[in-house]
C-alpha positions as CSV (number, residue, x, y, z in Angstrom):
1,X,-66.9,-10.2,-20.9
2,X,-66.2,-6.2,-20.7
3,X,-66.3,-3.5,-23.0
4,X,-64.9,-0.6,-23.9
5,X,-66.0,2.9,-23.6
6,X,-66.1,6.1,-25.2
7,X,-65.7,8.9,-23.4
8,X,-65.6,11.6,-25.9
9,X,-68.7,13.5,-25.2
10,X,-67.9,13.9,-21.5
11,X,-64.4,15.5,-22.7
12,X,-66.2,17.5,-25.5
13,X,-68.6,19.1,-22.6
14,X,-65.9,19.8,-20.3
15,X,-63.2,21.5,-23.2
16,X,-66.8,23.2,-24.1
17,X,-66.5,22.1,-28.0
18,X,-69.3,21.2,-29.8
19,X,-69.3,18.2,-32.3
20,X,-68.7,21.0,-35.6
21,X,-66.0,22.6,-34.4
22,X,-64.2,19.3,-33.3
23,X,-64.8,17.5,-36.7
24,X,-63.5,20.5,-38.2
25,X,-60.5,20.8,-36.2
26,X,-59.6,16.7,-36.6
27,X,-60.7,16.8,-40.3
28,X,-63.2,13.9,-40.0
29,X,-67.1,13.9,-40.4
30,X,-69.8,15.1,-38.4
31,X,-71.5,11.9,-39.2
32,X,-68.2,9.5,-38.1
33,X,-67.6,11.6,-35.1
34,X,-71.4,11.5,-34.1
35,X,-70.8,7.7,-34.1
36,X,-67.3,7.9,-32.0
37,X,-69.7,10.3,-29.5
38,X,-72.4,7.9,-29.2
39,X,-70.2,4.7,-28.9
40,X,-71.7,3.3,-32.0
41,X,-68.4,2.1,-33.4
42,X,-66.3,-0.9,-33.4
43,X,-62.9,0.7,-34.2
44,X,-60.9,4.1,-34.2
45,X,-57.9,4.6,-36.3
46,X,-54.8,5.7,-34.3
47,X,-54.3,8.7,-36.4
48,X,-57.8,10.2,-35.3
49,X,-57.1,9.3,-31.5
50,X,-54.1,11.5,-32.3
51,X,-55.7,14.3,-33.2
52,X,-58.6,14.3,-30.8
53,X,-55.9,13.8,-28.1
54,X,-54.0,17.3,-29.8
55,X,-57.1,19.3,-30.2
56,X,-58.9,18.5,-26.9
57,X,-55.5,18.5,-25.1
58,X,-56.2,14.9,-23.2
59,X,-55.1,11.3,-23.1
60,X,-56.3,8.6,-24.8
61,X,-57.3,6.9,-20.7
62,X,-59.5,10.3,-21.0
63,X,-61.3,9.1,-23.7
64,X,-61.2,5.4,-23.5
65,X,-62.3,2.8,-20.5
66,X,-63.0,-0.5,-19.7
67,X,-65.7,-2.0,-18.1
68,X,-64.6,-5.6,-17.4
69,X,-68.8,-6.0,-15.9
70,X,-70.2,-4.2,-18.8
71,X,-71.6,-7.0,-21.7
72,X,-69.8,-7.2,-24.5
73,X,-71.8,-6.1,-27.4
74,X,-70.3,-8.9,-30.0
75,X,-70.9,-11.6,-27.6
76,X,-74.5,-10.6,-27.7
């Protein structure tokens, strides 16, 4: 049981950067960071944690939770 979360569109809104500019910045898709925004991943590569954490000046704890409660989508 749990999950974790992404938090990057809550960051995004608060640094005011829209999804463009921020896969611009980190050098990754608009596509793949669409799918980081949403959740709808499984994995992220420490290198791109890296350079969201640079460009939107944060911590990974910013970006990242975990709900111990929250279903875990592979157990589904």
């Amino acid at each position: 049981m749990g999950k974790i979360i992404l938090r990057l569109d809550r960051v995004m809104a608060d640094r005011k950067i829209s999804l463009k500019d921020l896969a611009e910045k980190i050098g990754i898709s608009n596509v793949n960071l669409s799918k980081m925004k949403t959740g709808k991943i499984s994995a992220i590569r420490f290198s791109t944690l890296k350079a969201i954490c640079e460009t939107l000046n944060c911590q990974p704890g910013d970006i990242l939770e975990f709900d111990p409660n929250a279903p875990d989508d592979e157990e589904e």
